[in-house]
C-alpha positions as CSV (number, residue, x, y, z in Angstrom):
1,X,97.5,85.8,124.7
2,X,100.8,85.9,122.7
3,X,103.8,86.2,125.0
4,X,106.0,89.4,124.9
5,X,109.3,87.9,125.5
6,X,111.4,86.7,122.7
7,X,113.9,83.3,122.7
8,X,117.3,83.1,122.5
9,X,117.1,82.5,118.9
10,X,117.8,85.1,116.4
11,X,116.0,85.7,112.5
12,X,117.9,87.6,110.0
13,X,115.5,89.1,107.6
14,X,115.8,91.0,104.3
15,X,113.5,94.3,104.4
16,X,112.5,94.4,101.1
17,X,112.2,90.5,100.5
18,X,108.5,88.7,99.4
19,X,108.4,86.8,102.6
20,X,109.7,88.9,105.3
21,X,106.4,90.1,106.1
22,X,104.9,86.5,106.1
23,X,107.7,84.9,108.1
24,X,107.6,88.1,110.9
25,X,103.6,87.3,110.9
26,X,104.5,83.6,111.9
27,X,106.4,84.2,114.6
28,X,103.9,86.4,116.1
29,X,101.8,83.7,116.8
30,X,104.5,82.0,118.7
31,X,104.9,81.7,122.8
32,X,108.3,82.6,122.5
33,X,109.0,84.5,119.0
34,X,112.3,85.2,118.0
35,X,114.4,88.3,118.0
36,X,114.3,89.7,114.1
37,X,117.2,91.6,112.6
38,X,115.6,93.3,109.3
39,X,118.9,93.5,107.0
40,X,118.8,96.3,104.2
41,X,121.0,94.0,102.2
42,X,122.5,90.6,102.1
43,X,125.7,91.1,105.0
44,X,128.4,88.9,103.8
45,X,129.6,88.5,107.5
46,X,125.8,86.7,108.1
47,X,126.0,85.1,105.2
48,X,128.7,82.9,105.6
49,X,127.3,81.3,108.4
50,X,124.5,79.9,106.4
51,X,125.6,76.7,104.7
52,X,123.3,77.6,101.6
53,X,124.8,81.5,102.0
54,X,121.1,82.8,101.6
55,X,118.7,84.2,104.0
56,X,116.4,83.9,105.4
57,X,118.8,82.9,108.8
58,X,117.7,81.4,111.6
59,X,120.4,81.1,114.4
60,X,118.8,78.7,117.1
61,X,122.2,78.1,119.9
62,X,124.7,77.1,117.7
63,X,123.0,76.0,115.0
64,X,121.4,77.7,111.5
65,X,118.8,77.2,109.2
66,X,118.2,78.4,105.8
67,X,114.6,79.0,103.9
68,X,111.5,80.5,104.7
69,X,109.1,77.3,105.3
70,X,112.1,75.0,106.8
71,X,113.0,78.2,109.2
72,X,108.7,78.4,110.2
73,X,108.3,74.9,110.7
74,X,111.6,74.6,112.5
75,X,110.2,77.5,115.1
76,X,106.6,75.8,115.1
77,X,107.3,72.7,116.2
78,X,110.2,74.0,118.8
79,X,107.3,76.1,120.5
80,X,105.2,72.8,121.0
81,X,108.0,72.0,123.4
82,X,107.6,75.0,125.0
83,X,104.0,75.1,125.5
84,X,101.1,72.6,125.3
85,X,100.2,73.5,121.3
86,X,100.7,77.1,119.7
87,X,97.8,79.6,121.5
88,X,96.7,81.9,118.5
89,X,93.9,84.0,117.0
90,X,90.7,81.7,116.9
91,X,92.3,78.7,118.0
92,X,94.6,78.5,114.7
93,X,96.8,75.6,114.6
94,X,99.2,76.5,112.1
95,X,100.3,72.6,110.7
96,X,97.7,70.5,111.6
97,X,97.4,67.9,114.7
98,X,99.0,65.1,113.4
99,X,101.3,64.0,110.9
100,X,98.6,63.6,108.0
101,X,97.5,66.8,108.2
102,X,100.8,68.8,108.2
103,X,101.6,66.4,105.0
104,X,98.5,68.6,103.3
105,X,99.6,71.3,105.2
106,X,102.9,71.0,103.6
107,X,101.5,70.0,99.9
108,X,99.8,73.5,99.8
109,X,103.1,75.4,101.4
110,X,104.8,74.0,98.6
111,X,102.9,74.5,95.8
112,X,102.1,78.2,96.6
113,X,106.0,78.4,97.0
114,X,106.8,77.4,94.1
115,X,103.9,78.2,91.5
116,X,102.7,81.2,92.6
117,X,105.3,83.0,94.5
118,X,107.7,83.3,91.3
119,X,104.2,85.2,89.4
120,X,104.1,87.3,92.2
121,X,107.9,87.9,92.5
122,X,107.2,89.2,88.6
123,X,104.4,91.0,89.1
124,X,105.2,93.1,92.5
125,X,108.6,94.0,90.9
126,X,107.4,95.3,87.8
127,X,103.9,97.4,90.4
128,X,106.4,98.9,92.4
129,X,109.7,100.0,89.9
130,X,112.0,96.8,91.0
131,X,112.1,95.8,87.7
132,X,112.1,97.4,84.1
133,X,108.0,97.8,83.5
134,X,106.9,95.4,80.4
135,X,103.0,95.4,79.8
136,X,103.2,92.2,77.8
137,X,105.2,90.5,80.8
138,X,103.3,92.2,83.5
139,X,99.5,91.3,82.5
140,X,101.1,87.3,81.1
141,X,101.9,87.4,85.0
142,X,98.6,88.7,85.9
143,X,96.9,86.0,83.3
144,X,99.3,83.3,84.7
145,X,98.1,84.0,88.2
146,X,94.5,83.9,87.6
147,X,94.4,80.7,86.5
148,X,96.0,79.2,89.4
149,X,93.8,80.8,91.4
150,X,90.7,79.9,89.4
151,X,91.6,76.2,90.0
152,X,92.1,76.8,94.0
153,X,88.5,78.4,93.7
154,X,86.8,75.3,92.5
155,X,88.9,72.9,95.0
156,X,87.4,75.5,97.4
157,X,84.3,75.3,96.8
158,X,83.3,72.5,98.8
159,X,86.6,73.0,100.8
160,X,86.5,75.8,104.1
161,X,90.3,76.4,103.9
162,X,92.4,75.0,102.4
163,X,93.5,71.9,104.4
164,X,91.2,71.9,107.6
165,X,88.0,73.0,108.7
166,X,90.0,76.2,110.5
167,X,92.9,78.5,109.2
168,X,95.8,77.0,109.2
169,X,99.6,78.3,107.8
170,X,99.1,77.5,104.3
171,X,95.9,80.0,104.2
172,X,97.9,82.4,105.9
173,X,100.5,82.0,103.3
174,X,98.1,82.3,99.8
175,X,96.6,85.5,101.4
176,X,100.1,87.0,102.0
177,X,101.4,86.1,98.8
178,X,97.5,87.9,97.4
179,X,97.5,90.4,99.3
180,X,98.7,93.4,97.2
181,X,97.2,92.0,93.9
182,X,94.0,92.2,96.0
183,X,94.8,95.8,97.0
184,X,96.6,97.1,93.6
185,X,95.9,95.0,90.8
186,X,92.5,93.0,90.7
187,X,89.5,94.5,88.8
188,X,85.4,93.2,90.4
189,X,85.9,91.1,87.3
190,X,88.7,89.7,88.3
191,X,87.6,88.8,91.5
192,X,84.2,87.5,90.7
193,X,86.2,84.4,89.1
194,X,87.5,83.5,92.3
195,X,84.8,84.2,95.1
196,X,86.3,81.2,96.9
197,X,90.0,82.2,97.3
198,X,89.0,85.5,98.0
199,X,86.4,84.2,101.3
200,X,89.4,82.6,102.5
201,X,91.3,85.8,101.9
202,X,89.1,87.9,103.6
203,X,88.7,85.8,106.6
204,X,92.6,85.8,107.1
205,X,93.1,89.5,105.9
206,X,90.5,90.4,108.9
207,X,92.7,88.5,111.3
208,X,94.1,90.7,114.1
209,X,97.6,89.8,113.7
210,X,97.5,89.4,109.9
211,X,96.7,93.3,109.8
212,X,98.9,94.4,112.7
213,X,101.6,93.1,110.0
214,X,100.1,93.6,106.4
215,X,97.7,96.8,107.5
216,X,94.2,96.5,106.2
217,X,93.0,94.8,102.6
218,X,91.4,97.4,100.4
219,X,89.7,95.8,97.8
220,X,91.0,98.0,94.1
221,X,88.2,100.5,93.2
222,X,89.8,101.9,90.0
223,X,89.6,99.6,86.8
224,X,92.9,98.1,86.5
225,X,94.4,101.1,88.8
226,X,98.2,100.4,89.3
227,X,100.8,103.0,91.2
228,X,101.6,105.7,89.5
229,X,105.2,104.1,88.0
230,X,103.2,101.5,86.2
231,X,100.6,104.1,85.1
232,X,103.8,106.4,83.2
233,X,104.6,103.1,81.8
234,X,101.2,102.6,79.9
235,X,100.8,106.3,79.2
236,X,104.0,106.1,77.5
237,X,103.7,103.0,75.4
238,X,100.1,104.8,74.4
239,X,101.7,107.5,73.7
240,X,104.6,105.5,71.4
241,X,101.2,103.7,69.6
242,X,99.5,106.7,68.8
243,X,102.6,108.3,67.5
244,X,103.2,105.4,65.0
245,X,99.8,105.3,64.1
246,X,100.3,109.3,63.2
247,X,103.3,108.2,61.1
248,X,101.8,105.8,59.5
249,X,98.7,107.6,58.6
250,X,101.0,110.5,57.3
251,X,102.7,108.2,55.1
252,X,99.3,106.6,53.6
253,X,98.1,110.2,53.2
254,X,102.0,111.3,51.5
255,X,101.3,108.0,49.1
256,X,97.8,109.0,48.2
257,X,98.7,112.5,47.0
């Protein structure tokens, strides 16, 4: 069982950011989760007490911390103090049992932070009207993403998860960062290139917590369906083509007369 009460430690969160959902995830596996302020917009006033004056922000007594994977492994390890391990979901140990397997732990965090995090960033902000919709940009995102994942499909193949035999936080994190591709954006085609990253997604996705926080994965149905914004998009640049074609044609037909 996951304990009710909260610490004395206090997470300010941005609603709308990439890894809020992931981070609030994380500390519901925790004895003693923090208490989490969702902030509509960066408040100056919390802010300044950050020393890098971003946020994620993490105020643990009279100290803060700064960054979504230094903030998760700052509460993991705290709640190993508190409690003999962390109790979770099909006995997942979020960073390993000793100090070689949180270093693969960590390899994975990192490289899903920083390679495909930033394609996501692109892509969800164009799919849901965050961002000016390019269809060049969008699917060089899409293509981008795909072959990162096609490469942690092959490690995967004789590979369970990702660094372990069992979940552990770096599967949590590539399904979180997948998550709406998976729902929105992926074709069957798509997917059939990656049967392995999408088994581990699945078997986090169906996790109790993971949906209590994400809701349930629904595998995209329509060809290429995207929300409706990025549909006006493409109808409109179709639209823009076949009017130049027309023009053009007009013109060729005005030349041959």
């Amino acid at each position: 069982m996951v304990s009710l009460e909260t610490s004395n430690e206090v997470l300010f969160l941005l609603k709308d950011d990439i890894f809020t959902k992931f981070t609030i995830l994380t500390t519901k596996f925790l004895p003693l989760p923090p208490k989490i302020i969702l902030l509509d917009s960066p408040n100056k006033e919390i802010l300044s007490l950050s020393q890098t004056k971003t946020l994620p922000l993490l105020k643990s007594s009279d100290i803060f911390f700064s960054g979504t994977i230094p903030i998760i492994k700052y509460l993991i390890h705290s709640s190993k103090d508190i409690s003999d391990g962390i109790n979770m979901d099909n006995r997942v140990i979020l960073l390993g049992k000793n100090e070689k397997e949180e270093a693969r732990v960590d390899m994975w965090l990192n490289f899903i932070f920083d390679k495909i995090y930033p394609i996501i960033g692109e892509i969800e902000s164009q799919l849901y009207g965050k961002k000016k919709f390019d269809i060049r940009r969008f699917e060089y995102a899409e293509n981008d993403l795909l072959e990162i994942l096609v490469d942690i499909n092959q490690y995967l193949e004789l590979n369970p998860f990702l660094t372990a035999n069992h979940v552990q936080l770096s599967d949590i994190f590539l399904t979180a960062a997948i998550f709406n591709c998976y729902n929105d954006i992926f074709t069957q085609n798509e997917l059939n290139l990656i049967p392995n990253v999408i088994r581990v997604f699945k078997f986090v996705a169906n996790m109790r917590l993971f949906k209590e926080i994400f809701g349930k994965a629904i595998q995209c149905k329509k060809v290429k369906k995207h929300l409706p914004y990025v549909e006006k998009k493409k109808e409109e640049k179709r639209d823009d083509n076949k009017h130049e074609n027309n023009k053009k044609e007009k013109k060729k037909n005005k030349g041959n007369k």
